[in-house]
N, C-alpha and C positions, 0 to 999 in steps of 0.2 A: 594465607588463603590461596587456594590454587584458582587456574581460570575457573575451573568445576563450579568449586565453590562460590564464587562469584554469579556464574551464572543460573545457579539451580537458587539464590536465596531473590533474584531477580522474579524467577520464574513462579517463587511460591507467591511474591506479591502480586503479579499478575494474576494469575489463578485465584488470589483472593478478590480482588478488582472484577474481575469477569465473572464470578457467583454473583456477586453483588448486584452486577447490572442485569445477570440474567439469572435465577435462581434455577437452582437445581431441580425442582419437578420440572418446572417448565423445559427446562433442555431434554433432560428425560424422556417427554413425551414428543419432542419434535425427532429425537434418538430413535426412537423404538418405531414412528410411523415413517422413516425413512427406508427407502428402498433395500433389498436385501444387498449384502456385500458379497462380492466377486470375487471367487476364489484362487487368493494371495496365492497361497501354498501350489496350488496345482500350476500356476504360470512357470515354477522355479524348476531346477532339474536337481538330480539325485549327484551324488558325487559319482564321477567317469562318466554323466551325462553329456547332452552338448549345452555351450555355453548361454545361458542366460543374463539378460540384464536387468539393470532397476535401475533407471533412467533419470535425475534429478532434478529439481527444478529449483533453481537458488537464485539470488540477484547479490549476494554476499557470503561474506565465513569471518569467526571472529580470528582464525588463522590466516585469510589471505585476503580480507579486507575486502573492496569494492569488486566486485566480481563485473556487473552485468545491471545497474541501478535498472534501467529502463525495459529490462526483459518482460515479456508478453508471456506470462505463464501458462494460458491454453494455447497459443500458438508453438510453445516451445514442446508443450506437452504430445501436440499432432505431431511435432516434427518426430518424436522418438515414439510414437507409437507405428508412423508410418516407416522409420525405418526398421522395426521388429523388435523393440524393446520388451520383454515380459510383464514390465511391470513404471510405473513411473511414481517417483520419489517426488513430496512434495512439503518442501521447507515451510511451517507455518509458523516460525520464530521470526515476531520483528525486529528488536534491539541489532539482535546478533548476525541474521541472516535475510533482513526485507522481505519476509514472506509473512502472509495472513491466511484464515481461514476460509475468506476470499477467493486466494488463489487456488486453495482445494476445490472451493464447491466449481470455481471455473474449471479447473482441469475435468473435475467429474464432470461437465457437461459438454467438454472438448471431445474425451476418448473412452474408449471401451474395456482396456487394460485396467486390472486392478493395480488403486492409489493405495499408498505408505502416506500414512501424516509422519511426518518425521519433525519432531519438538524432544526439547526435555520434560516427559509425562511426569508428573509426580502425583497425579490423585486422578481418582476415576470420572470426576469432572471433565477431566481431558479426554479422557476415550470416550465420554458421550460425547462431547464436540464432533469427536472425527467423525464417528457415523453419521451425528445429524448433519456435517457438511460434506459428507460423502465418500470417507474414506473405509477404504476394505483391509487395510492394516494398519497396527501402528507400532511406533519404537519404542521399545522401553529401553534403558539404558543400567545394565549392574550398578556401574557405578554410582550412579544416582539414588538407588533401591535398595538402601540397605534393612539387614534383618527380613523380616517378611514381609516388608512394602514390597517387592518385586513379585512373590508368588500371589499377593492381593492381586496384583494389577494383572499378571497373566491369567488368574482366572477370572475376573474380570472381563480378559478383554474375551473369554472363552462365554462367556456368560452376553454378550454383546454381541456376539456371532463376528467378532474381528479377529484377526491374522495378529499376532505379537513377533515381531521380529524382534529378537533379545539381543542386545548389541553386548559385546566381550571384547576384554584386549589384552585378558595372557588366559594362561591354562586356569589358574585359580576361579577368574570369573564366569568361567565356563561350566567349570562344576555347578558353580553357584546358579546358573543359567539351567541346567540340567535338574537341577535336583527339583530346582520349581516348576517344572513343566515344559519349559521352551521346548520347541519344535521348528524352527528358523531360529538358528543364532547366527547373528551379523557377527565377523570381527573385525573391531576398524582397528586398520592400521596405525591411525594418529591417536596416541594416549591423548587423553582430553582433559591430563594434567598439565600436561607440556606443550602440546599442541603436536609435539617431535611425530615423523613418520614414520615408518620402518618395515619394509611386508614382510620382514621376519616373522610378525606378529600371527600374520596368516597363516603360515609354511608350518610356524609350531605350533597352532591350536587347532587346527581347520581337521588335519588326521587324524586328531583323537576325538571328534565327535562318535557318537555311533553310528551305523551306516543308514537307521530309518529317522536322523535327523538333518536336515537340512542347513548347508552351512553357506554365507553370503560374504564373500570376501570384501571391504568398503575402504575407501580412502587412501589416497596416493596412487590409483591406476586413471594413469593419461596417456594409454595407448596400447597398441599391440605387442610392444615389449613386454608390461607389465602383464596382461593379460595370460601370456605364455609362459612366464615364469609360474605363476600361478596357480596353471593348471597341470603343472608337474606335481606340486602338493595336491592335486584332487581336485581342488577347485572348481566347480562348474558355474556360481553363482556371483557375479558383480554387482556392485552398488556404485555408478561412477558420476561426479555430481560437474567439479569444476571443470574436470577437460572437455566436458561437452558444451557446457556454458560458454567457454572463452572460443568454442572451433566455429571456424567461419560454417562449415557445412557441420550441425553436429550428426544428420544419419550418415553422411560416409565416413566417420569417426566410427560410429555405432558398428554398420557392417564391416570395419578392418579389424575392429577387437576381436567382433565374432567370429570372423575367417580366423584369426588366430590363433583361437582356441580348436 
């Protein structure tokens, strides 16, 4: 069993647990009378734009363990929106990453930037969540989605008036991402079989997106170096979660990637 695996058979129990306690009309209808969501897409740039980011909000990673236990996740959220973040990422996985949907609905009442629930989704139970606690995008993961669970859930989250950010981590899953719809495909860097990093991952999928798709480079950039390398492959769009968490100051972290680009 890989970590994946692990974590996605975690997540179906939960997601069984939470119907349970809240049934599905009912979520439904706090879904649909929630505020409209903020246009994810339009915060992002084009590739050979200028550099955008997606600002995260974590207190942990089942790769880098204890990050931040006691961070303030609207406070953390102001900091990156005041320093020019596009967008802000917000971890709603407990076990793996100390984040709740909590923390969403605070960050929505913190800042004005459109929020990413960012979870392992596996059923459209989870994307009513986001919306009814406030989020304007959400992650879906290839790996996780196999067969046509993936193009459910992105017309879903189309049918919810939510942003799908399609996460990928070679060429393969990218088609796969494509052929379903995606319109933001995130590629994370860290296989999320091995945890391993690599931003090769980026450099070789990110240029063969098509040019009216939108592509998010995520995981293993903590800093200005990375940032630059990156944006030699096309690059315009970051998802940077832990170096901003562990930086004493994270917006003058934020504005040095961005000069960088």
């Amino acid at each position: 069993m890989t970590f994946l695996d692990g974590i996605l058979a975690r997540k179906a129990d939960e997601v069984a647990a939470r119907r349970a306690a809240l049934p599905v009309g009912e979520l439904e209808a706090r879904a649909r009378a929630a505020p409209g969501p903020r246009p994810f897409a339009l915060a992002l740039s084009r590739r050979g734009g200028p550099p955008r980011f997606i600002a995260e909000v974590k207190r942990a990673s089942p790769s880098a363990g204890p990050i931040d236990a006691s961070l303030d996740a609207p406070a953390q959220a102001k900091r990156y929106a005041a320093a020019g973040a596009a967008a802000v990422s917000v971890l709603t996985d407990g076990p793996g990453f100390g984040g709740s949907l909590e923390d969403l609905a605070a960050a929505r009442a913190a800042v004005s930037v459109p929020l990413l629930r960012k979870d392992f989704v596996l059923d459209r139970y989870q994307l009513l969540e986001a919306r009814a606690w406030g989020a304007d995008a959400a992650l879906l993961i290839v790996a996780a989605l196999p067969g046509e669970a993936l193009r459910r859930l992105v017309d879903a989250c189309s049918d919810l008036a939510l942003a799908a950010l399609v996460e990928v981590h070679d060429e393969g899953e990218a088609e796969a991402a494509l052929v379903a719809g995606a319109r933001v495909v995130g590629v994370n860097n860290r296989d999320l079989r091995t945890f391993r990093v690599d931003l090769a991952a980026s450099e070789r999928v990110l240029p063969m997106l098509p040019a009216d798709v939108l592509g998010v480079a995520e995981s293993g950039i903590r800093g200005p170096a990375e940032v630059a390398r990156l944006r030699r492959c096309g690059a315009a769009n970051f998802l940077v979660g832990e170096a901003l968490v562990r930086a004493a100051d994270p917006g003058t972290l934020l504005r040095e990637m961005a000069a960088a680009g």
